[in-house]
N, C-alpha and C positions, 0 to 999 in steps of 0.2 A: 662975538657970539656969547647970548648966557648962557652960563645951565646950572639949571636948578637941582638943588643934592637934597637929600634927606641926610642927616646926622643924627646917631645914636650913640649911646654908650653904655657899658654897665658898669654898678657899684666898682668906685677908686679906680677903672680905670679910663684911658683917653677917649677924647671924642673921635668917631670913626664915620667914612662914607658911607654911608648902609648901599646906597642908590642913586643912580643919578638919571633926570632929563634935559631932554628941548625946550616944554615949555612949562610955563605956569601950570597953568590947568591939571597937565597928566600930572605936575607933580602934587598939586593940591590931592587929583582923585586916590595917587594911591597912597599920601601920606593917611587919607582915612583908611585904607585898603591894613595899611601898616599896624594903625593902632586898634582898629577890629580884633588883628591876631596876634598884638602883642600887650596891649595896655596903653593909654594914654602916656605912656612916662613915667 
């Protein structure tokens, strides 16, 4: 089984889980959902 994660991190520190799913898709829809309300990165 896959599943697709979103990873984030902030300034000097590790990369972290933020999120995880099932498939592609939901994870494509809310990695924009993500950077809406955080920033591109």
């Amino acid at each position: 089984m896959t599943v697709y994660k979103i990873k984030g991190k902030y300034q000097d520190q590790p990369w972290e889980d933020i999120d995880e799913f099932d498939t592609e898709a939901e994870a494509i829809s809310m990695l924009g959902e993500y950077r809406m309300a955080y920033g591109p990165g």
